[in-house]
KEMARDO-831073 format. One line per 10 residues: number of its first residue (from 0); their letters; for each residue x, y, z of C-alpha. Coordinates in steps of 0.2 Angstrom, whole numbers, plus 5000, padded with zeros to 4 digits. Layout:
N
NUM> A> X Y Z | ...;
***
This chain:
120
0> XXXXXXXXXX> 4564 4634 4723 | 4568 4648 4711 | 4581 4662 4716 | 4567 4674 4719 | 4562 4663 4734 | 4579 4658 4740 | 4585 4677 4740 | 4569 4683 4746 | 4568 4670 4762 | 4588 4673 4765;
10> XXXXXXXXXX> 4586 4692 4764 | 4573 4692 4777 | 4580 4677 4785 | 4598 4688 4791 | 4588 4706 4792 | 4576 4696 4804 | 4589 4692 4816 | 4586 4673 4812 | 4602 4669 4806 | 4599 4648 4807;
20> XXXXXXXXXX> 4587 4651 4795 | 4598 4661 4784 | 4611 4647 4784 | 4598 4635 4779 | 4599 4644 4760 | 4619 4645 4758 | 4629 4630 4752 | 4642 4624 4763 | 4656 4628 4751 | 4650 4649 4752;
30> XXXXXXXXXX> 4659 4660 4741 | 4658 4676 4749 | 4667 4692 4743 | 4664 4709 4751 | 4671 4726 4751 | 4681 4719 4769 | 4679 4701 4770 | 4681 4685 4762 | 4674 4669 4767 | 4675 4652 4757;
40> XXXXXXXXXX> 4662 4642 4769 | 4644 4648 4773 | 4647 4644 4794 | 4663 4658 4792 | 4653 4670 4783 | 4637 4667 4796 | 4649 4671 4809 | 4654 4687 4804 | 4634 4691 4798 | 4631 4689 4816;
50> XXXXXXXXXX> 4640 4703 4823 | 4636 4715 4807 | 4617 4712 4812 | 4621 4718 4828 | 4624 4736 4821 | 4610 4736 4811 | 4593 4746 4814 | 4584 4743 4802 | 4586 4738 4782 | 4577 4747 4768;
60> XXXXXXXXXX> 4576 4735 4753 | 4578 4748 4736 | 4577 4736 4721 | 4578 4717 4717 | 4581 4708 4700 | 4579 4690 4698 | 4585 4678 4685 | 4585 4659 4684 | 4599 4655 4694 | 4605 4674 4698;
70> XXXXXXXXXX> 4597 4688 4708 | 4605 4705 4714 | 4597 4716 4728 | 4602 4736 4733 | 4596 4741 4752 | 4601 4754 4764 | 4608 4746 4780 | 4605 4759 4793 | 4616 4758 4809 | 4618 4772 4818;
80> XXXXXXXXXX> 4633 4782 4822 | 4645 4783 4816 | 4642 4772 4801 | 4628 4779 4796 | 4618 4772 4781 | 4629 4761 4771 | 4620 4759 4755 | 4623 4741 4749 | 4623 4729 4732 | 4620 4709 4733;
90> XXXXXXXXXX> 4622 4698 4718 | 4619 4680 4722 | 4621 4664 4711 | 4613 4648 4717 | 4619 4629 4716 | 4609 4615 4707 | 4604 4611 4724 | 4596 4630 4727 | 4608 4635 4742 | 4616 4652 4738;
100> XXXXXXXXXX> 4633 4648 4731 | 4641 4663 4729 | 4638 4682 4735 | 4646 4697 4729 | 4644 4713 4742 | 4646 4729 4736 | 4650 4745 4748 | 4658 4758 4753 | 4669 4752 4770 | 4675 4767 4774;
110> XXXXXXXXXX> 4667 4770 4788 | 4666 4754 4795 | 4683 4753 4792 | 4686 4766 4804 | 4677 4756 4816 | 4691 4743 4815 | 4706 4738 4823 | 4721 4743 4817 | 4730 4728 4807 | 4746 4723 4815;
***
């Protein structure tokens, strides 16, 4: 598969709701680094993506680049109050087996932040 069709069935995969599917396109072995979290396996990560897609109403995909083994993605994750619209930059890189094998997440947190517990 190329990256544009890994990306594109993962994207719609998690905004779907249908987060099995979504796992099906990350290698076991995820490395995941986001503007909160960090995961170093894709069932960690999938954990976490539950509970954001929860929040979210809709996503609104703005740009997508592909490259061979490479694709980045901007979108607008609407979610209501009080977070708002928390606009969002993906890169991804695929494995030689095409799974996702490493995603970057760009955003600003803090908002969502706010909506955290306090750290003890």
């Amino acid at each position: 598969m190329s990256a544009k069709d890994v990306v594109q069935g993962y994207h719609a995969a998690w905004t779907g709701g249908d987060l099995e599917r979504a796992r099906g396109f990350l290698a076991d072995a995820l490395d995941f680094q986001g503007s909160i979290d960090r995961f170093t396996s894709a069932d960690a990560f999938v954990a976490t993506l539950a509970q954001f897609v929860q929040m979210v109403q809709r996503v609104e995909l703005l740009s997508e680049l592909y490259g061979d083994r490479e694709a980045a993605l901007l979108y607008d994750c609407v979610t209501g109050s009080p977070a708002g619209v928390i606009r969002t930059a993906e890169f991804f890189r695929l494995d030689d087996d095409d799974r996702i094998a490493t995603i970057r997440l760009v955003f600003d947190a803090t908002e969502l932040r706010k909506l955290m517990p306090p750290a003890v």
